[in-house]
C-alpha positions in Angstrom: -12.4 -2.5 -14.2 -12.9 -2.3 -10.6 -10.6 -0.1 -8.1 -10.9 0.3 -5.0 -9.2 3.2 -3.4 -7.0 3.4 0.1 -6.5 6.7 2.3 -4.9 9.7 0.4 -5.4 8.2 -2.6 -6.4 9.4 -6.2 -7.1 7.8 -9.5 -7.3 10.4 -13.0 -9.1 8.7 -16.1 -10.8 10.0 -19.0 -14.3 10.9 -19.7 -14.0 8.3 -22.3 -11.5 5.5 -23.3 -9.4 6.6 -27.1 -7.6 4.4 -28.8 -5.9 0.9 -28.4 -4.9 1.5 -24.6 -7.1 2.1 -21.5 -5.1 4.0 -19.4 -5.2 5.8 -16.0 -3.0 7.4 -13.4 -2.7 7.2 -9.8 -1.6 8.4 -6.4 -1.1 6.6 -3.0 -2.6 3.1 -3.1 -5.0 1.5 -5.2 -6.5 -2.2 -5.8 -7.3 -3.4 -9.3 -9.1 -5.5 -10.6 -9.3 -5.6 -14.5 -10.8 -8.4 -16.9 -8.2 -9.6 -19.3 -9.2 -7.6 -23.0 -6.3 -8.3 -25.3 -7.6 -6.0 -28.0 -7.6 -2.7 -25.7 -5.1 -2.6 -22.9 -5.2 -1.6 -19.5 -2.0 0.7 -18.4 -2.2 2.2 -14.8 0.6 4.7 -14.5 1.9 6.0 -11.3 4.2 8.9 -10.1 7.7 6.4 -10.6 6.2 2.8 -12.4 3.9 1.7 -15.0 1.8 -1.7 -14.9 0.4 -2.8 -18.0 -2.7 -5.0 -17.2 -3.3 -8.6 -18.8 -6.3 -9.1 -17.0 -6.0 -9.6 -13.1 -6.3 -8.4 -9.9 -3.0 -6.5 -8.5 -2.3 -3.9 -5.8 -0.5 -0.5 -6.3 1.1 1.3 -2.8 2.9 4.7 -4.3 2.6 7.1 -1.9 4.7 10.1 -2.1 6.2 10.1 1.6 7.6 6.9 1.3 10.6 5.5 -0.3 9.2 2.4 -1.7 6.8 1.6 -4.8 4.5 -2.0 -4.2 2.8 -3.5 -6.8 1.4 -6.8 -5.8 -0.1 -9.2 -8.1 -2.8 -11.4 -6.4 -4.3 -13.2 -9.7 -3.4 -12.7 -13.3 -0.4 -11.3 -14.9 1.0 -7.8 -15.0 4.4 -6.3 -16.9 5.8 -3.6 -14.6 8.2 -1.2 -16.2 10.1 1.6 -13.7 11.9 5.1 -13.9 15.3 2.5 -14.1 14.1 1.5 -17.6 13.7 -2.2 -16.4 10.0 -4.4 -16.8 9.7 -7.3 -15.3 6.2 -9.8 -15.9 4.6 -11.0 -12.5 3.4 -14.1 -11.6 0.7 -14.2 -8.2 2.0 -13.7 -5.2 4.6 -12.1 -6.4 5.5 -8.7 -5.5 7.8 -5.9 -7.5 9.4 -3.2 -5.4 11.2 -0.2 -6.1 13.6 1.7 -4.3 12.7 5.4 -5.0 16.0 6.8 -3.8 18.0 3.9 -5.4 16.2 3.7 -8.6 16.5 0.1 -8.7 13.7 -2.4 -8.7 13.5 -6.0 -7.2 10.3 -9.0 -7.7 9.8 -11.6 -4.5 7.6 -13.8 -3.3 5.0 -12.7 -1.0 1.9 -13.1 0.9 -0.4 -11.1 -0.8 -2.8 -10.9 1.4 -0.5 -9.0 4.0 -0.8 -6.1 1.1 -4.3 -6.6 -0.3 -6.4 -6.9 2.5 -7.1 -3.3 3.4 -9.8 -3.6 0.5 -11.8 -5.4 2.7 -11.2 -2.8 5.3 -8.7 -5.3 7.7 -5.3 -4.5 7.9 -2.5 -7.4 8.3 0.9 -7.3 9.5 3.2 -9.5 10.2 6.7 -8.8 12.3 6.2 -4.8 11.1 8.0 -1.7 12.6 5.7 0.3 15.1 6.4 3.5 12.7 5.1 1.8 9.3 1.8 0.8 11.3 0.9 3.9 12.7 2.0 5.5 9.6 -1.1 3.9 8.0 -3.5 4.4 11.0 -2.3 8.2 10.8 -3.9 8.5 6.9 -7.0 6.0 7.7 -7.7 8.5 11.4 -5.8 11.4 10.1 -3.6 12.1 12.9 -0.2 13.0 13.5 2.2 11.0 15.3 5.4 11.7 17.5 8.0 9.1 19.5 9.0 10.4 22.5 11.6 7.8 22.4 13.2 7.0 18.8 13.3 3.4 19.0 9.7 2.7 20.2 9.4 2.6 16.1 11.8 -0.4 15.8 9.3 -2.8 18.0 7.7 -5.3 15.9 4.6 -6.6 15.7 2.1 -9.2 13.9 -1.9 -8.6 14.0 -4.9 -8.0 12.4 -6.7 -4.9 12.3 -10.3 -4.0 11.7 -10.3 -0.5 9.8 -13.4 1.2 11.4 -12.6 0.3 14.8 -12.1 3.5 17.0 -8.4 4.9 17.1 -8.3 4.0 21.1 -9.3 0.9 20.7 -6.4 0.2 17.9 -4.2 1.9 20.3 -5.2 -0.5 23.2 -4.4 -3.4 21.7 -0.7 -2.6 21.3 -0.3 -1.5 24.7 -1.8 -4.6 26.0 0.7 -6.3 23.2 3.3 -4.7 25.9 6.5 -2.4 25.3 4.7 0.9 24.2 2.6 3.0 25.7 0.2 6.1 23.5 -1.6 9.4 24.6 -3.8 10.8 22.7 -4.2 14.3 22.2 -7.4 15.6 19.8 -5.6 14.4 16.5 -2.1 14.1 18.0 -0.7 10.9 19.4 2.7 10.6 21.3 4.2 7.2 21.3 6.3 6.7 24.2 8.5 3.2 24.6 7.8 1.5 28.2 
C-alpha cells in the first residue's frame, strides 16, 4: 500500500504482516491507496471506525478534536463498520460520516476531491466556515487561533489553497476575499470580523 499522511497524523503497523489480514491503525488523517489482494486483507482501524480495504484508494479524517469521522472513497470499494455496530460498502465518490457524539453514521455523495486533495499538498473548499479552514491551516503552520468576534467563524468561503505558501500570504487572500480581517502574532493569530 501507499499512505500518505496529513498534519498531526500517525499510522502504527507491524514489523511484519501475520496472518490472513494486513492491518494498521491510525490517527488524524490519512490517504490510502491499497491494491485489491483478496487472499490477505487490508483493515485500517481508527480511534471510532474500521475500513476494510478491497483494493482502492480512500481517505480517512479522524482527528481527535473534532466531532466528525470522514472516510472518502475516491476509487475502489471499501466496507466501513463504526462504534454503532453498523457497516455500510462504499461506492466512489461516496463519503461515510460519523457523528462522534451521536454515534450514528450516514453515506452521501461527494466531491472527493474537496477531501482528497491535500495529498497533493492543495487544499479545496467550497462554501466552508472560516473556523474549519483555519482549523486546518493551524495543524499544517502550527498556530493557535482566536475570534475576537464569534461569528467571524460563520463566514463562508470557496478557494483553493496551495499548502507551502507562507501563513501571511493565506491570510491575505481572505482579507482581500472581504469581511475578516487577521493579525498575526509569532504563532498566534486573532481573527477579527470587519
Amino acid at each position: 500500500p501507499h499512505i500518505w499522511l496529513n498534519s498531526g497524523s500517525s499510522v502504527k503497523f507491524p514489523v511484519e504482516f501475520k496472518g490472513k489480514e494486513r492491518q494498521i491503525q491510525v490517527t488524524g488523517e490519512v490517504f490510502l491507496d491499497v491494491a485489491k489482494d483478496s487472499l490477505h486483507p487490508f483493515v485500517v482501524r481508527g480511534r471510532h471506525i474500521t475500513v476494510k480495504v478491497l483494493g482502492t484508494k480512500f481517505n480517512i479524517r479522524d482527528y481527535g478534536d473534532e466531532e466528525m469521522v470522514m472516510t472518502t472513497l475516491v476509487e475502489g470499494r471499501i466496507k466501513v463498520g463504526s462504534e454503532d455496530g453498523k457497516t455500510f460498502f462504499l461506492k466512489p465518490s461516496e463519503q461515510y460520516i460519523y457523528d462522534k457524539q451521536k454515534q450514528t453514521g450516514e453515506v452521501r455523495e461527494v466531491d472527493t476531491s474537496l477531501f482528497v486533495s491535500w495529498q497533493a499538498g492543495i487544499y479545496l473548499f467550497k462554501s466552508q466556515r472560516l473556523e474549519d479552514i483555519l482549523k486546518l491551516l493551524s495543524q499544517w503552520y502550527d498556530l493557535q487561533v482566536f475570534y475576537q468576534n464569534p461569528e467571524a467563524k460563520d463566514i463562508l468561503f470557496s478557494g483553493r489553497l496551495k499548502r507551502y505558501e507562507n501563513i501571511g500570504t493565506l491570510l491575505g487572500v481572505f482579507e482581500r476575499l472581504g469581511g475578516v480581517n487577521f493579525s498575526v502574532q509569532g504563532k498566534t493569530v486573532i481573527v477579527k470580523k470587519e
